[in-house]
C-alpha positions as CSV (number, residue, x, y, z in Angstrom):
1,X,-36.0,143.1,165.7
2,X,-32.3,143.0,168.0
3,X,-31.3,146.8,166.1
4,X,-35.3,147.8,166.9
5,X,-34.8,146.7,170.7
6,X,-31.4,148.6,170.8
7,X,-32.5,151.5,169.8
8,X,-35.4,152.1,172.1
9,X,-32.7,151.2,174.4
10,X,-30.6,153.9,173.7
11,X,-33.5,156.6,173.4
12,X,-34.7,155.3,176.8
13,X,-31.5,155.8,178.4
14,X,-30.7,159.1,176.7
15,X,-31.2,161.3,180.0
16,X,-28.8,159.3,181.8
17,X,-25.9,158.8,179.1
18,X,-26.9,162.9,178.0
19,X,-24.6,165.5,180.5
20,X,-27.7,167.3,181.2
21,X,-29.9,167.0,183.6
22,X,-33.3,165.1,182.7
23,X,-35.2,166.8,185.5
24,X,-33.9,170.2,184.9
25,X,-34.8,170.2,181.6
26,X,-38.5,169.1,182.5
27,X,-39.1,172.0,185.2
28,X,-38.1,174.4,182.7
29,X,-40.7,172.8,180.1
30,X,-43.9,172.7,182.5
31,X,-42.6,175.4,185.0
32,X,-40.6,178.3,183.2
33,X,-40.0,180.8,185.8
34,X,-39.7,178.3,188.8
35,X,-36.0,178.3,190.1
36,X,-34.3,174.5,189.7
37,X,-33.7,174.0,193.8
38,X,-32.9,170.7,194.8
39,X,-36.5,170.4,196.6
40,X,-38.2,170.9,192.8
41,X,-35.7,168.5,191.2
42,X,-36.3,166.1,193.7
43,X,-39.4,166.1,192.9
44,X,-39.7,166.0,189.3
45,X,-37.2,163.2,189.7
46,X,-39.8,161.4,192.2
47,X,-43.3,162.2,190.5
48,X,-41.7,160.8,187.0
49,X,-40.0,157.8,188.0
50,X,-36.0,158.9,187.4
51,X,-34.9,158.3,190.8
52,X,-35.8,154.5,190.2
53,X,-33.0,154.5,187.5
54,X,-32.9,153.5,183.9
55,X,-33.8,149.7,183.6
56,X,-36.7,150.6,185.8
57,X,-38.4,153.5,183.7
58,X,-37.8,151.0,180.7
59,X,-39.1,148.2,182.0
60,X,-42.3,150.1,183.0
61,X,-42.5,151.7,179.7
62,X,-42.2,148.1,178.0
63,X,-44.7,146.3,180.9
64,X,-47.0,149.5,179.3
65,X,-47.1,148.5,175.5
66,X,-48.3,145.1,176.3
67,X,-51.3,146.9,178.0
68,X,-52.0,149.4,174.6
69,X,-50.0,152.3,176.9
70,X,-47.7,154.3,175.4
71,X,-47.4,156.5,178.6
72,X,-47.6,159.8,179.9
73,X,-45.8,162.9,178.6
74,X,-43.2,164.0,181.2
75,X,-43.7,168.1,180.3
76,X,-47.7,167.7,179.8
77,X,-49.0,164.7,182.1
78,X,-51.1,163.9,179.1
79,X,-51.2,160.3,177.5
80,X,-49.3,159.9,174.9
81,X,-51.0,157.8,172.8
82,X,-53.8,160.1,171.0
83,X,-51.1,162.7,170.1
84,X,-48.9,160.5,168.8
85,X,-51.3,158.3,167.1
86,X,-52.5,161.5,165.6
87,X,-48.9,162.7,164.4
88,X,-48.5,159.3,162.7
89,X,-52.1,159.7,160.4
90,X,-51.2,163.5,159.7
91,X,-47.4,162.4,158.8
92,X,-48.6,159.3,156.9
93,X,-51.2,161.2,154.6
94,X,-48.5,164.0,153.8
95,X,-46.0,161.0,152.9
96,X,-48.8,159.5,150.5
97,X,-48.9,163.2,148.3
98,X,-45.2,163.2,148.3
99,X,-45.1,160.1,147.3
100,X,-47.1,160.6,144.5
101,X,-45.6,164.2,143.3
102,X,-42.0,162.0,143.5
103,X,-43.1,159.4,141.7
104,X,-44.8,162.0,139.0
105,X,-41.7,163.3,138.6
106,X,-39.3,160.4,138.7
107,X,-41.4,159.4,135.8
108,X,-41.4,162.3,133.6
109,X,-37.0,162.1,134.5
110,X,-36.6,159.0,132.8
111,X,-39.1,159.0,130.0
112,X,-36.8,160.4,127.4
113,X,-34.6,157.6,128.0
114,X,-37.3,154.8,128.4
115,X,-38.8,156.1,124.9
116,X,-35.0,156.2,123.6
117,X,-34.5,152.4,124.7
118,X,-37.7,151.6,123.0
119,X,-37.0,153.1,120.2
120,X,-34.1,150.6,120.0
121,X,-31.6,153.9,120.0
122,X,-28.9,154.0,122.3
123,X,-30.5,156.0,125.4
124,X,-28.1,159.1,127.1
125,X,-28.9,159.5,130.8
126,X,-27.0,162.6,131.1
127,X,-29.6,165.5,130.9
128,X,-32.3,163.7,132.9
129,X,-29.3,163.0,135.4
130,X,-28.1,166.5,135.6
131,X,-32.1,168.0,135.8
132,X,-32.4,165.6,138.4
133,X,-29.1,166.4,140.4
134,X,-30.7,170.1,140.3
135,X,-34.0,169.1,141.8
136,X,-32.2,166.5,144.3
137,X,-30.2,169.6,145.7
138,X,-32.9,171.8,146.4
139,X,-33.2,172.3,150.1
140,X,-36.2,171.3,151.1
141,X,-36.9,174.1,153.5
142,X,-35.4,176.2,150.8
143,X,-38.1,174.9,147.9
144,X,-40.9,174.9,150.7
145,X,-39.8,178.9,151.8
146,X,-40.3,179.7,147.9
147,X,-43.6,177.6,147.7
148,X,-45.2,179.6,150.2
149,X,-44.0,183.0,149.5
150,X,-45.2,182.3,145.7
151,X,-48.2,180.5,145.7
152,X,-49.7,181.3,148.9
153,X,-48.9,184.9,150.0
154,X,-48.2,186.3,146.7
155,X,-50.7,184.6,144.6
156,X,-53.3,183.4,147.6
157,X,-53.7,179.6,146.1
158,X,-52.7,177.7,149.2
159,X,-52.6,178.6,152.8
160,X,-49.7,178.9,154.4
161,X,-49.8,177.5,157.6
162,X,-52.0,174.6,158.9
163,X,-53.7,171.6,158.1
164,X,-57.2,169.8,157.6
165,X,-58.0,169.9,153.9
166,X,-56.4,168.8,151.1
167,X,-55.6,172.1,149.7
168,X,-53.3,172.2,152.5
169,X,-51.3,169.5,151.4
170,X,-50.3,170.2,148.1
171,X,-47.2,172.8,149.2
172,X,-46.1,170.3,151.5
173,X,-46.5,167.4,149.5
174,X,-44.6,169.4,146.8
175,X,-42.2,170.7,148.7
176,X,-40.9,166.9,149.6
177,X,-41.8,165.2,147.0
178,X,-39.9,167.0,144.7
179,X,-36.5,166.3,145.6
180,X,-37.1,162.6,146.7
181,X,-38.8,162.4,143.3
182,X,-35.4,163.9,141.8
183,X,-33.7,161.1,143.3
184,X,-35.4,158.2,142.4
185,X,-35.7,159.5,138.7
186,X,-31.9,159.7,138.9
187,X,-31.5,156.0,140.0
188,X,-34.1,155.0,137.0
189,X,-32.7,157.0,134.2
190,X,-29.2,155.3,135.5
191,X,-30.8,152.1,135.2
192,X,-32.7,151.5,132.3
193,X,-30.2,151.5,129.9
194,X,-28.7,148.5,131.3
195,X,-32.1,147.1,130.8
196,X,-32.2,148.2,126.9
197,X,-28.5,146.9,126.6
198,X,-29.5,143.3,127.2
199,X,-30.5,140.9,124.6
200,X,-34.0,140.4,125.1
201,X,-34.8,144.4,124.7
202,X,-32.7,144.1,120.6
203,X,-34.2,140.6,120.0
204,X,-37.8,142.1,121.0
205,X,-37.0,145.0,119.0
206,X,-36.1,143.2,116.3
207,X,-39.3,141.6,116.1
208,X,-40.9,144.6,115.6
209,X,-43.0,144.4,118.8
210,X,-44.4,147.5,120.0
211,X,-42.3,150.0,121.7
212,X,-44.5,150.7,124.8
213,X,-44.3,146.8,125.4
214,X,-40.6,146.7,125.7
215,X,-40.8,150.0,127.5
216,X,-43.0,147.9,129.9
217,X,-40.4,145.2,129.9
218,X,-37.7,147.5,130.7
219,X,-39.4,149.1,133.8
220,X,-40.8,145.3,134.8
221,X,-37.0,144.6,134.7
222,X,-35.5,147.7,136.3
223,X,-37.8,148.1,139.8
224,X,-36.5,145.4,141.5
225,X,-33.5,146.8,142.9
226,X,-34.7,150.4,142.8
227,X,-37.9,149.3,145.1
228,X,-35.9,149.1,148.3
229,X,-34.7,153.2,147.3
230,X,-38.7,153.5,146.6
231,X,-39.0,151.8,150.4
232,X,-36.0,154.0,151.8
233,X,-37.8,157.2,150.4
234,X,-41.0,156.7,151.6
235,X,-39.8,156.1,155.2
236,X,-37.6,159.2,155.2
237,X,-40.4,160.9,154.3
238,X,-42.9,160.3,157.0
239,X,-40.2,160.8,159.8
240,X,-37.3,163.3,158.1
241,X,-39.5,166.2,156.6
242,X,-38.8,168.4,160.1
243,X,-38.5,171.8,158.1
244,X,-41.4,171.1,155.7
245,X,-43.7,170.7,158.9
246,X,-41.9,173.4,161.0
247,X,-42.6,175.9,158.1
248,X,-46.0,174.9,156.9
249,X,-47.0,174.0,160.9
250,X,-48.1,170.3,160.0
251,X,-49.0,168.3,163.4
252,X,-46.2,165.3,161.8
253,X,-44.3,162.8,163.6
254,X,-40.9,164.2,162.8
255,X,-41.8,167.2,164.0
256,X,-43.3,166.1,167.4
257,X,-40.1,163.9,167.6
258,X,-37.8,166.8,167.7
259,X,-39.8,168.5,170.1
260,X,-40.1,165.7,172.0
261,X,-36.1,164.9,172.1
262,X,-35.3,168.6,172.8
263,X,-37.3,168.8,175.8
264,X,-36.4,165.0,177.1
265,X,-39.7,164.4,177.5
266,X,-39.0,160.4,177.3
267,X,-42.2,159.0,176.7
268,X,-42.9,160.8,173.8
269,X,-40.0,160.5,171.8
270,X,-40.1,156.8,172.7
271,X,-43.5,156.5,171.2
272,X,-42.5,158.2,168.1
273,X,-39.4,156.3,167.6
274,X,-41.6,152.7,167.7
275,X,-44.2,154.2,165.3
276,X,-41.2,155.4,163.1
277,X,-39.8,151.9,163.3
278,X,-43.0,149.9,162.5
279,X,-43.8,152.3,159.6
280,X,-40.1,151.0,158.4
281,X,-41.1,148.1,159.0
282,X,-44.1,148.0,156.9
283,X,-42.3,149.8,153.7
284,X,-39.4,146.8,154.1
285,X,-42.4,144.2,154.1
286,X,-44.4,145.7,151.6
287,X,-40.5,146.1,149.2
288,X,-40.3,142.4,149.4
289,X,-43.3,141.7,148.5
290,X,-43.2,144.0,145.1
291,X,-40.1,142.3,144.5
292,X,-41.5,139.1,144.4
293,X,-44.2,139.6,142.8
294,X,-42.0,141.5,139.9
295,X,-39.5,138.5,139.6
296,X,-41.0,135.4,141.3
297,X,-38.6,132.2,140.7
298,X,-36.5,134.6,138.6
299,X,-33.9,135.0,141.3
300,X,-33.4,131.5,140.9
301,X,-29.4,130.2,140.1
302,X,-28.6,131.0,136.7
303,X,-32.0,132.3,136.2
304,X,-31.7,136.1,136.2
305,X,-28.8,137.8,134.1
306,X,-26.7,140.8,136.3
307,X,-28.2,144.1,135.4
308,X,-25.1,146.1,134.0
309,X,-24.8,149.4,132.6
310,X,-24.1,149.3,128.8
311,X,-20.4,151.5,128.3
312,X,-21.0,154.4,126.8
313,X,-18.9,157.1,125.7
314,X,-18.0,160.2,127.4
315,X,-19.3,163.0,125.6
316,X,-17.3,166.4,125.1
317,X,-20.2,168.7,126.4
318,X,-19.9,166.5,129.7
319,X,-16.6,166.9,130.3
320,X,-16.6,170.6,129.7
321,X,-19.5,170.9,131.9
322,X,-17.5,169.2,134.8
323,X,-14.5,170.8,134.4
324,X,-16.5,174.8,134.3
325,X,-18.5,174.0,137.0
326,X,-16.1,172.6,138.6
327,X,-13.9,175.5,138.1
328,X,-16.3,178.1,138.8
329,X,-17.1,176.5,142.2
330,X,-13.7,176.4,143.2
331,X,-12.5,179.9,142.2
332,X,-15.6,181.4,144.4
333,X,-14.7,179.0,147.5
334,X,-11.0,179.9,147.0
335,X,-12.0,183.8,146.7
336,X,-13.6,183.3,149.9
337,X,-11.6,181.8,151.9
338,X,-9.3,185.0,151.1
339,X,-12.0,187.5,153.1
340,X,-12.8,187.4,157.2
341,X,-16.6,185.6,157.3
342,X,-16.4,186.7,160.8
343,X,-16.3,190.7,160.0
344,X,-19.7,192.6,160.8
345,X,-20.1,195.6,159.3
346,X,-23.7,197.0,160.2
347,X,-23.3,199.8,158.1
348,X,-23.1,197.6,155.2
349,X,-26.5,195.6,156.0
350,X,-27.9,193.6,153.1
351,X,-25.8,195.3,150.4
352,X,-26.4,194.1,147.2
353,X,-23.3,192.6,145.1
354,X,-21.0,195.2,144.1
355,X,-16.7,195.7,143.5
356,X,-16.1,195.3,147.1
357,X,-18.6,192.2,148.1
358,X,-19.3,190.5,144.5
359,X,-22.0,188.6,146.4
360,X,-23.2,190.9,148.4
361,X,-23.7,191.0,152.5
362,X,-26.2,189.4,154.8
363,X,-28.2,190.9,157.3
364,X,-25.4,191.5,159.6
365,X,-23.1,193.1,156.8
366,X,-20.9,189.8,156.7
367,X,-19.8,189.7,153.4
368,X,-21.6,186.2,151.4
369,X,-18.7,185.1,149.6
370,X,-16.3,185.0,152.6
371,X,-19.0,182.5,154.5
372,X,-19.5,180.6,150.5
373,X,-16.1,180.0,150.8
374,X,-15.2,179.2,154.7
375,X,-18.7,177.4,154.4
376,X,-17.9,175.1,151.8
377,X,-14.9,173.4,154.1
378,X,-17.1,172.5,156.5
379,X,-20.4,171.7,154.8
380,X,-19.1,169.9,151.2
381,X,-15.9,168.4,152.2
382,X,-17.6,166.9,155.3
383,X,-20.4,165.7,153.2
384,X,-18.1,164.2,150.7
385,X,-16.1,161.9,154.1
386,X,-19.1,160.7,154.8
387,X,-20.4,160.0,151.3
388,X,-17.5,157.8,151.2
389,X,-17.9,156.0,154.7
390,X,-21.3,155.5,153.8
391,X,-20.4,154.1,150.9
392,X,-18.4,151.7,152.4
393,X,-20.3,151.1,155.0
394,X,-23.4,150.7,152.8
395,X,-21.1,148.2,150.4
396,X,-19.8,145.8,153.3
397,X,-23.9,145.7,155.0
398,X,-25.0,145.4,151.5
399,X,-23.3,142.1,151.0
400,X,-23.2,140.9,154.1
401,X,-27.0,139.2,153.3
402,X,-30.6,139.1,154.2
403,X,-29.6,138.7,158.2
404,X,-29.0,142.4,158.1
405,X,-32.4,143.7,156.1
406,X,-34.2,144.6,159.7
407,X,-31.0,146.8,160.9
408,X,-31.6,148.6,157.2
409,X,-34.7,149.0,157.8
410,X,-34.5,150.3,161.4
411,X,-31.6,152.0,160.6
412,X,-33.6,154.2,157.9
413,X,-36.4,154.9,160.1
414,X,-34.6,157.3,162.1
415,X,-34.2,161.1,160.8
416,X,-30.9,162.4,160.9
417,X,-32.3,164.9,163.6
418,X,-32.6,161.9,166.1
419,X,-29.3,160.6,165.6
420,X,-27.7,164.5,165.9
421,X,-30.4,164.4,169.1
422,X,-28.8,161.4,170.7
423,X,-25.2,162.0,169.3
424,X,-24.9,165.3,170.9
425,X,-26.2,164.6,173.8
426,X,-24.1,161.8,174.9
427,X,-21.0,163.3,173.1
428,X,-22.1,167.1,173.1
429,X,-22.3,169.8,170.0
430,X,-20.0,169.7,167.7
431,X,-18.8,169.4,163.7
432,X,-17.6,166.0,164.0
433,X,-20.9,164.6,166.0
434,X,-22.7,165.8,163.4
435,X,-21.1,164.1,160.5
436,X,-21.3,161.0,163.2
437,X,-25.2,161.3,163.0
438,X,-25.4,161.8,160.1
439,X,-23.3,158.7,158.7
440,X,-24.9,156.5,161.3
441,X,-28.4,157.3,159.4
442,X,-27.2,157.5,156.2
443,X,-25.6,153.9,154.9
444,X,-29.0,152.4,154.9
445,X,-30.2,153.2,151.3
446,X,-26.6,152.3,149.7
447,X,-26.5,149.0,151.7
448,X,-29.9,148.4,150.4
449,X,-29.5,149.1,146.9
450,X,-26.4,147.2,147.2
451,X,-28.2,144.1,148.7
452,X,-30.8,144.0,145.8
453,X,-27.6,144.4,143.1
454,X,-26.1,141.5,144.6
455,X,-28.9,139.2,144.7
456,X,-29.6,139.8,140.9
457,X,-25.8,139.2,140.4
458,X,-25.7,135.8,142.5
459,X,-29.0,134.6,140.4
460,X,-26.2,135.3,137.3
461,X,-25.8,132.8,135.1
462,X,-21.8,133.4,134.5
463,X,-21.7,133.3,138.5
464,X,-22.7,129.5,138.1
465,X,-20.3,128.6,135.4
466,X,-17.2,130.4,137.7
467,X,-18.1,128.3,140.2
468,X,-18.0,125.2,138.2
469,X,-14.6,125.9,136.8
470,X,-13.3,126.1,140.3
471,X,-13.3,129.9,141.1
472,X,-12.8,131.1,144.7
473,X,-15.4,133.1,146.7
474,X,-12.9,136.4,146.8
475,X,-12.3,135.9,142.6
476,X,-16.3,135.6,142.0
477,X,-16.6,138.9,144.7
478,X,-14.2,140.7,142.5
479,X,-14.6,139.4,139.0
480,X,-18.1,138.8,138.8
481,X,-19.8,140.6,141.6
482,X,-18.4,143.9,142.7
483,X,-18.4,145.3,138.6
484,X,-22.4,144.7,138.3
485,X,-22.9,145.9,142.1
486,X,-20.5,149.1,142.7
487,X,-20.8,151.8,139.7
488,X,-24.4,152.1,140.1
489,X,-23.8,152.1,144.2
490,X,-21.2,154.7,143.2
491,X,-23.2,156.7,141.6
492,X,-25.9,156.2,144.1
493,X,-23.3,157.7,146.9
494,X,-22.7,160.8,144.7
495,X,-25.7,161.8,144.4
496,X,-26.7,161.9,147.6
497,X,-23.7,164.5,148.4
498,X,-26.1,167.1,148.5
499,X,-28.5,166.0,151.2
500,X,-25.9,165.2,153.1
501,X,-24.6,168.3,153.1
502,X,-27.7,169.3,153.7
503,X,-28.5,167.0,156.7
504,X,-25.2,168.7,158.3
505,X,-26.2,171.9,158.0
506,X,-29.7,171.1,158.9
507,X,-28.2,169.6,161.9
508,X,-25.8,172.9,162.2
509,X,-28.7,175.2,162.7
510,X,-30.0,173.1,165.1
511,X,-27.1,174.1,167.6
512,X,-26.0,170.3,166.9
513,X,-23.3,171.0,164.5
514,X,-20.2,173.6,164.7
515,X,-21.1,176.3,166.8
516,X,-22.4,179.8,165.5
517,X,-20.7,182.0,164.3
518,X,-18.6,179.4,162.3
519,X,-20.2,179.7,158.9
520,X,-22.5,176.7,157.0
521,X,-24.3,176.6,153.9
522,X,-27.5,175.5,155.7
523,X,-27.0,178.0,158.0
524,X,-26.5,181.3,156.1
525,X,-29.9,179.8,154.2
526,X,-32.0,179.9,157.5
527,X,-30.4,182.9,158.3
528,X,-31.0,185.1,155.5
529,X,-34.7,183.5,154.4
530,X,-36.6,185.8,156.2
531,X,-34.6,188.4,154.0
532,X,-35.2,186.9,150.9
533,X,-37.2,188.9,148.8
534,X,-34.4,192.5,150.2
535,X,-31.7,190.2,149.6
536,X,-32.0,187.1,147.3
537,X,-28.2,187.1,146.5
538,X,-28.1,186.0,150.3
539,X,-30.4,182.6,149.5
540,X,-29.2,182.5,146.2
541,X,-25.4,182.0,146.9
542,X,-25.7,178.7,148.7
543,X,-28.7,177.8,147.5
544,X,-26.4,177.8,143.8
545,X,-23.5,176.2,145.7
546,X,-25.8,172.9,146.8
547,X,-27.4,172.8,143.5
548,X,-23.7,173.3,141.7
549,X,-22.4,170.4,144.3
550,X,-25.0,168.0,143.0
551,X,-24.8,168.5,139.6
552,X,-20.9,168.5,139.6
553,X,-21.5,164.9,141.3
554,X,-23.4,163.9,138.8
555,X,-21.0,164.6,136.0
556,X,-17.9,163.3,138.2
557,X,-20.1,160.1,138.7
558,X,-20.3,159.2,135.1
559,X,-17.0,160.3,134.3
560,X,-15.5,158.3,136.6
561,X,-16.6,155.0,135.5
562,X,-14.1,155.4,132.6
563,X,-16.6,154.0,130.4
564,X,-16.2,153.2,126.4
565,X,-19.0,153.0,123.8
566,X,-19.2,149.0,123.1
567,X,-20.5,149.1,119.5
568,X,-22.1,145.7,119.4
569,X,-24.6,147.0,122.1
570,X,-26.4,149.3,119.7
571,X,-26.2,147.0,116.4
């Protein structure tokens, strides 16, 4: 409830710690051609309140919610309450069909391996993890630009714009639910054989009971620490999907947010930050209560064994894989970085790929594999920092305990264009306030997956014989605790590379991020997606770089747990 409080605090005082003017802003919104004199700012300032200062407008804005008054919209003079409330139904019935195209999907990801466990075979993970790495990388706006062009202009299935019916959710709804889907068929397929690896699943099976029952088993055994990733998705959903409902104009939350936060019109965004904070609040509640209901006094000391991933070996196709991809990535970035991504050449407009632009130009002749390459430095290697301070970040909140499950929560209830919102206004655009945003956002999941890993790994039986032989807290942390809690973490953090990458660029086209014409992967895809079907090299070329980004992490993570096969798992 204290990180709830503080960050309506912040978003109430955003005008005044902002370097913009709050009442500028607000006669351009509701008067566009009125000149900004000190007369009409004076009395903006005095009709909404500003010139009683900060603690004042809050105080009246928090004296309103105990009346059931959300306020009046600064730009409109409307109430804010029937709009927002309104938002919240539309964005909440859209998350509901993602939700249930990502769980489709996470499913169909991790049934080869759930019917290999059963089966009492040793189950791979690899090819569900690398389809999944695919799917997780898609852009979202990217996948919902396709969507439409396909199956509603080309084909006429589905409208393209609007909403009411449920015909008009499905593109949405896919074009979400897709790549959360990916995800959290990525973290299942990486968790089940642990489950299979244990000795219950080979004593089962050698029983002879039925496969679908240990497959049941399995899953009973593998959702507890994946629901808080169920939780974090479903969140990010209802208040994240700003493209999906830009480009399909959905009435959301997220987007009225955004709107809201670009014009300062305070009471607005305020209202949609406390819906987005009592709808995390809700998916925390109703996470800990599936838990508990999957394990009930299993969590108990000595009770529950640490769910660790079985070793495996590295397979030869898997390390080709990384090191081609790999290689192929890097000699296009480094034959990029060789050209000028700066160069306009309007005679060579949407040229297709030929000897002297192998990808081809854009739609201001800039040649695409110049911005790949320049591109790449400041969308991947940024994402890949901040992968690893949110990884760290996510570890260290993670184990600090339950006291810090409401600042997850809170934490994850916020889209990364809110943070990029506050962050540049207090601190101005830039490169490195965007990776700021976005790392303030984006720790949440890892600290919660980390959290549920470590609670299993206290309930541990061997944890309770260390401590009777006399073991010391740091000895049980990195004997006992930190090699059941950080490869699947690890591999958490890799795969979410991409939509970080992703979330910078997103914030980059914004005007949040590095300024224009400095050249991002998120922003050549905006930029050229109205040329798609002249010029699909243009999508296509960073479109393939994001997708080759998250499969290459996906490789890299499961190399790098330097993992052996352990015979004696699949006697």
């Amino acid at each position: 409830m204290l990180a709830g409080v503080v960050v309506l605090a912040v978003v109430g005082l955003l005008p005044w710690l902002a370097r913009t003017d709050p009442a500028r802003a607000i006669l351009h919104a509701r008067y566009v051609e009125r000149e900004p004199t000190p007369e009409a700012l004076a009395a903006v300032r005095a009709e909404t309140g500003l010139d009683d200062g900060p603690l004042a407008v809050l105080g009246r804005w928090l004296g309103g919610l105990l009346r059931g008054d959300l306020g009046s919209s600064w730009v409109s003079g409307q109430p804010v309450g029937s709009d927002a409330f309104a938002a919240l139904g539309v964005s909440l019935t859209l998350m509901g069909a993602a939700l249930l195209v990502a769980v489709v999907l996470a499913a169909l990801l991790g049934v080869r391996t759930l019917r290999q466990g059963a089966l009492g075979r040793t189950p791979r993970s690899a090819r569900a993890g690398a389809g999944g790495a695919v799917l997780a990388a898609l852009p979202e706006f990217l996948l919902a630009s396709v969507l439409a062009t396909v199956f509603a202009v080309q084909l006429g299935w589905f409208p393209a714009l609007g909403w009411g019916g449920a015909h008009e959710a499905v593109l949405p709804a896919l074009a979400m639910g897709v790549p959360a889907g990916a995800v959290l068929g990525r973290l299942l397929d990486d968790a089940l054989p642990a489950a299979f690896a244990e000795p219950w699943a080979r004593a089962n099976a050698a029983a002879g009971l039925p496969p679908a029952r240990i497959a049941r088993h399995a899953l009973r055994r593998v959702l507890p620490p994946l629901l808080p990733q169920f939780g974090f998705v479903a969140v990010g959903l209802t208040g994240g999907a700003v493209a999906v409902e830009t480009l399909f104009a959905v009435p959301g939350l997220g987007g009225l947010a955004r709107e809201a936060a670009l014009a300062q019109d305070l009471p607005v965004l305020q209202a949609c930050v406390l819906l987005l904070l009592l709808v995390g609040f809700g998916a925390g509640a109703a996470v800990g209560a599936g838990r508990r209901a999957l394990l009930g006094p299993a969590l108990e000391a000595g009770a529950l064994p640490g769910l660790r991933r079985p070793r495996a070996a590295v397979g030869g196709a898997r390390v080709l894989g990384a090191v081609c991809l790999g290689a192929l990535l890097l000699a296009l970035i480094v034959a990029g970085l060789l050209r000028d991504p700066l160069q306009v050449d309007t005679a060579a407009r949407l040229v297709a790929p030929d000897a002297a632009h192998p990808l081809g130009t854009d739609s201001l002749g800039r040649d695409v594999l110049a911005r790949l390459g320049h591109g790449a430095a400041r969308t991947c290697l940024t994402a890949v920092g901040v992968a690893g301070v949110v990884l760290v970040a996510g570890v260290l909140v993670g184990l600090a305990g339950r006291w810090t499950e409401g600042l997850r929560e809170v934490v994850n209830a916020l889209p990364p264009v809110l943070a990029g919102l506050v962050v540049a206004g207090v601190f101005g655009p830039g490169a490195w306030g965007a990776a700021a945003a976005v790392a303030l956002v984006s720790w949440a999941p890892l600290a919660a997956h980390t959290a549920a890993l470590h609670e299993e790994e206290r309930a541990a039986a061997h944890l309770e014989s260390a401590v009777a032989l006399g073991a010391s807290r740091g000895h049980i942390l990195r004997r006992h605790v930190l090699p059941g809690v950080l490869p699947p973490v690890a591999r958490n953090a890799l795969l979410r590379i991409p939509a970080l990458a992703l979330a910078l660029a997103s914030l980059g086209f914004l005007g949040l991020g590095a300024e224009p014409p400095a050249p991002e992967w998120g922003r050549m895809l905006s930029e050229n997606l109205p040329y798609a079907e002249r010029a699909p090299w243009a999508v296509l070329a960073p479109a393939g770089g994001l997708v080759a980004v998250g499969v290459l992490a996906v490789l890299l993570g499961a190399l790098g747990t330097g993992e052996r096969v352990r015979r004696e798992a699949s006697a």
